[in-house]
DRENTIVEX-741307 format. One record per residue (C-alpha): y, z, x. Coordinates in nm, 4 decimals. Each point is the difference from the previous one (the first is absolute). Layout:
BEGIN
     north        up      east
         Y         Z         X
...
//
This chain:
BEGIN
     north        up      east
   -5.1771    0.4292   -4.1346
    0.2898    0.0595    0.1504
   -0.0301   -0.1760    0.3396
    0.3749    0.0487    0.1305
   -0.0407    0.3882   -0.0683
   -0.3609    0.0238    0.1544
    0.1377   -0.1854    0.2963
    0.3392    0.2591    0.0376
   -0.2758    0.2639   -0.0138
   -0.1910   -0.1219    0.2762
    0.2775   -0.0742    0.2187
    0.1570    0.3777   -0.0968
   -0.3861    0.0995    0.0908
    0.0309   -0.1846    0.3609
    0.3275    0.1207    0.0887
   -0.0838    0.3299   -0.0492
   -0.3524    0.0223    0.1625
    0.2360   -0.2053    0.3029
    0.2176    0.2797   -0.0254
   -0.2503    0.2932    0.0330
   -0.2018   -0.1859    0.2656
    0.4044   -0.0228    0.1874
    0.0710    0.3716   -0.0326
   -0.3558    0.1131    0.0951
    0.0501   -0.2502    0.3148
    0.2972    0.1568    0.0946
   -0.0542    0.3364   -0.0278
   -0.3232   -0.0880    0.1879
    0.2532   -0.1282    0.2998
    0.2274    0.2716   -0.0590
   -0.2567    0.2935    0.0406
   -0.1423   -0.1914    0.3008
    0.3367   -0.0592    0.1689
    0.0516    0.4022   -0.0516
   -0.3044    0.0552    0.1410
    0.0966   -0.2107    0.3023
    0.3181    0.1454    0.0286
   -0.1504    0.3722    0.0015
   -0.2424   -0.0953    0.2953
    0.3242   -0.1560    0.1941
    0.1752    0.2896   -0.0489
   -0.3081    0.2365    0.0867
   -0.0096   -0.1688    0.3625
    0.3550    0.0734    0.0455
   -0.0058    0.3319   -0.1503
    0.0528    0.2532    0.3458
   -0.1108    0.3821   -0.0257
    0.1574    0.2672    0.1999
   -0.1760    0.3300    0.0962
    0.0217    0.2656    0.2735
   -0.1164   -0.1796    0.3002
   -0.3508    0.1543    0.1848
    0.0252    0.2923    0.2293
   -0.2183   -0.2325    0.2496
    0.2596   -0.2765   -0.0042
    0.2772    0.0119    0.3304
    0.3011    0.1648    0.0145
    0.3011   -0.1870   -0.0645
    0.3603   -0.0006    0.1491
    0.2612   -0.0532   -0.2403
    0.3639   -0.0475    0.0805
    0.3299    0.0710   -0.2204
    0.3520   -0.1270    0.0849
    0.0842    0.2949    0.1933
   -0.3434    0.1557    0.0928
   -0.3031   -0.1515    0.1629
   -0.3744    0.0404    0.0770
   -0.0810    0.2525   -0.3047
   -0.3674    0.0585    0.0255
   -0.1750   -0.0497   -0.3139
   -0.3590    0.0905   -0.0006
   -0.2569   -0.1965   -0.1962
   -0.0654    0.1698   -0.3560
    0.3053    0.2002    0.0598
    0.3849    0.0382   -0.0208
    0.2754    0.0698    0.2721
    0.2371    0.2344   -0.1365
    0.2947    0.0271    0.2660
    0.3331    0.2610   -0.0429
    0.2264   -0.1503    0.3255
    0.3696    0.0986    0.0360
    0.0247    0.0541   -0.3974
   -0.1444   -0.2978   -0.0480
   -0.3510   -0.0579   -0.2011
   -0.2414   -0.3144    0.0390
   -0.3128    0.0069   -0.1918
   -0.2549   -0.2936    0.0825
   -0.3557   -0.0259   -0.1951
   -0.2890   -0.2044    0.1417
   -0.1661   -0.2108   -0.2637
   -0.2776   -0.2726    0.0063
   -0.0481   -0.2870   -0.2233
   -0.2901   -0.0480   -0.2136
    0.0621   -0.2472   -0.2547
   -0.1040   -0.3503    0.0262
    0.4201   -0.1086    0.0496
    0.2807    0.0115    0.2660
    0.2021    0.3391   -0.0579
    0.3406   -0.0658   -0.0293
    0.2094    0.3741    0.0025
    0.3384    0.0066   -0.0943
    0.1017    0.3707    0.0033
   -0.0528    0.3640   -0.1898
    0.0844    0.3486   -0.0602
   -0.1238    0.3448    0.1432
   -0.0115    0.3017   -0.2601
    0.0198    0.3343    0.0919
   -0.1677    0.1211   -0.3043
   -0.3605   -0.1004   -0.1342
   -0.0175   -0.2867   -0.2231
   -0.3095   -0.0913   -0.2137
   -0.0123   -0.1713   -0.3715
   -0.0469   -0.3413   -0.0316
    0.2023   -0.0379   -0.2616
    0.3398    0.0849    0.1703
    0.2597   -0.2607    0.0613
    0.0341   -0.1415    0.2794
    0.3535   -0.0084    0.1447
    0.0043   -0.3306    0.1984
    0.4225    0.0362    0.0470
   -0.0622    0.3601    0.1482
   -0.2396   -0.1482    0.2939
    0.1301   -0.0581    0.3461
   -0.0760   -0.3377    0.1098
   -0.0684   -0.1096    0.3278
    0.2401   -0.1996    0.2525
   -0.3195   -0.2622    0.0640
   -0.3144   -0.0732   -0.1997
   -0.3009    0.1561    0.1504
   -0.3120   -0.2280   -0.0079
   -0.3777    0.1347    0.0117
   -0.2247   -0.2174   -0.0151
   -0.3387    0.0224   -0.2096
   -0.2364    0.2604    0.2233
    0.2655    0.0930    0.2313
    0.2012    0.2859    0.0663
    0.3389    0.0654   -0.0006
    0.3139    0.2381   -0.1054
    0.2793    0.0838   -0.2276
    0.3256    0.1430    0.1070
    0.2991    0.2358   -0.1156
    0.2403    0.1910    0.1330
    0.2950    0.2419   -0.0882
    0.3219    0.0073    0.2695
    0.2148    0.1530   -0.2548
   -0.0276    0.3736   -0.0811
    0.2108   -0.0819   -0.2938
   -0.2214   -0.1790   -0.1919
   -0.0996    0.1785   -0.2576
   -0.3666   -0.0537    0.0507
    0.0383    0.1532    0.3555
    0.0034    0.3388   -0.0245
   -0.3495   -0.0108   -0.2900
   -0.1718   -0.2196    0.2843
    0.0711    0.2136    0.2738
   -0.1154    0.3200   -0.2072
   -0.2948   -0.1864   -0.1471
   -0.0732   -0.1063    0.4265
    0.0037    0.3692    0.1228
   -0.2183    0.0835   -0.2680
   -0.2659   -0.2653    0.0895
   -0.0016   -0.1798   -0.2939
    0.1427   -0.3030   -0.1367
   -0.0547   -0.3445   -0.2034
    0.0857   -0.3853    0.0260
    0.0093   -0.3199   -0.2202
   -0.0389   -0.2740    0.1690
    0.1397   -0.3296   -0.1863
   -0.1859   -0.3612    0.1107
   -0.1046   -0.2899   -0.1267
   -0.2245   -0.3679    0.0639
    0.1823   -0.2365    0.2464
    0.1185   -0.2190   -0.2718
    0.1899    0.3158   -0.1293
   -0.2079    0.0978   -0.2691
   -0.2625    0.2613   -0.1571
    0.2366    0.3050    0.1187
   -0.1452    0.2954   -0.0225
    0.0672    0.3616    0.1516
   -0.2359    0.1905    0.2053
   -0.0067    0.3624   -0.0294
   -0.0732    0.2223    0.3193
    0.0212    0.3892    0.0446
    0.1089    0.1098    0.3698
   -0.1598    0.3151    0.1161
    0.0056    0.2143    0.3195
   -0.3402    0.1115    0.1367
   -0.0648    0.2791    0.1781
    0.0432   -0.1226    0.3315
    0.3485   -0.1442   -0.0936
   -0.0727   -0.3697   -0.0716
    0.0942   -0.1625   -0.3019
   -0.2960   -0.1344   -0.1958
    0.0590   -0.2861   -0.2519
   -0.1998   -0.0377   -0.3223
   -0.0113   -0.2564   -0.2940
    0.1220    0.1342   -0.2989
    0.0356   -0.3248   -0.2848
    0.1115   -0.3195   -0.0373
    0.2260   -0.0966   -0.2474
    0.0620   -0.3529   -0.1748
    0.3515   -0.1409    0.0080
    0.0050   -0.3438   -0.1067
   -0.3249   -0.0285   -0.2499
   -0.1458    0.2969   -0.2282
   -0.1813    0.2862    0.1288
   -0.3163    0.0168   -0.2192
   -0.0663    0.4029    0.0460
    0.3759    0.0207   -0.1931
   -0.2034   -0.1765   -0.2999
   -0.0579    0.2509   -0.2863
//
């Protein structure tokens, strides 16, 4: 018998079964420390929606115009000296502080999940806006210059009573962005009623774009 080959054999034989029972260890730890970093990120993960008609009004300021009265599940929509300021009163669902950084307004309807999103087209604001997890609070934008060409669509699109807004925000470590999708609409009586359209994935993969 060949005792020096039988021996390389079983010492090939133990450093592989080491090796399997190595990988399988590791991707063990690996799949765990996913899992653990999934349920961190879930309790930091904030949610923005149309606040609740029941919750108060708010008073929001700009630079150069103060105390616009936002009503709880609603929008103020305000067309002073030329000038328009749009404010949208949103509430915080999500287990994680809501960290907003800025957004667009559209004067036309927007729908498909599957658009881009245009993150360099998005106004963003002068101060992060924080809403905390089951609180309400607001986003912002206005337009002082009746040469932008956005102006004159948003102004059209306001008279008409209809209107839509991304909002762009984030964790308060500065991750999981994501958009928020709202439509704007005039009621009968003349208020501006807010309402939850989608939410759209910035920073990780939307599963309902998977095929």
């Amino acid at each position: 018998m060949d005792w020096v080959a039988i021996s390389s054999l079983a010492t090939a034989g133990g450093t592989l079964a080491l090796a399997v029972t190595t990988y399988l260890s590791v991707r063990s730890a690996n799949q765990a420390a996913r899992t653990a970093e999934r349920s961190l990120l879930a309790g930091l993960r904030p949610l923005i929606v149309e606040s609740l008609e029941s919750d108060p009004i708010q008073r929001v300021n700009f630079v150069d115009e103060r105390g616009i009265v936002t009503p709880g599940g609603g929008a103020a929509v305000q067309v002073t000296d030329g000038r328009i300021y749009v404010v949208l009163s949103l509430r915080n669902v999500g287990p994680g502080i809501g960290v907003l950084y800025g957004g667009r307004l559209y004067a036309e309807r927007r729908g498909g999940i599957r658009e881009a999103i245009d993150l360099d087209a998005f106004r963003m604001l002068s101060r992060d806006i924080y809403i905390p997890p089951g609180k309400i609070g607001f986003w912002q934008l206005a337009y002082r210059d009746n040469h932008d060409a956005d102006y004159g669509p948003m102004l059209r699109a306001i008279e008409g009573g209809e209107f839509m807004a991304d909002v762009l925000y984030g964790d308060y470590e500065g991750g999981q962005r994501m958009v928020s999708r709202y439509a704007v609409l005039r009621d009968d009586d003349g208020e501006w009623r807010l309402s939850t359209i989608r939410h759209l994935q910035i920073d990780r993969d939307d599963p309902r774009l998977h095929d």
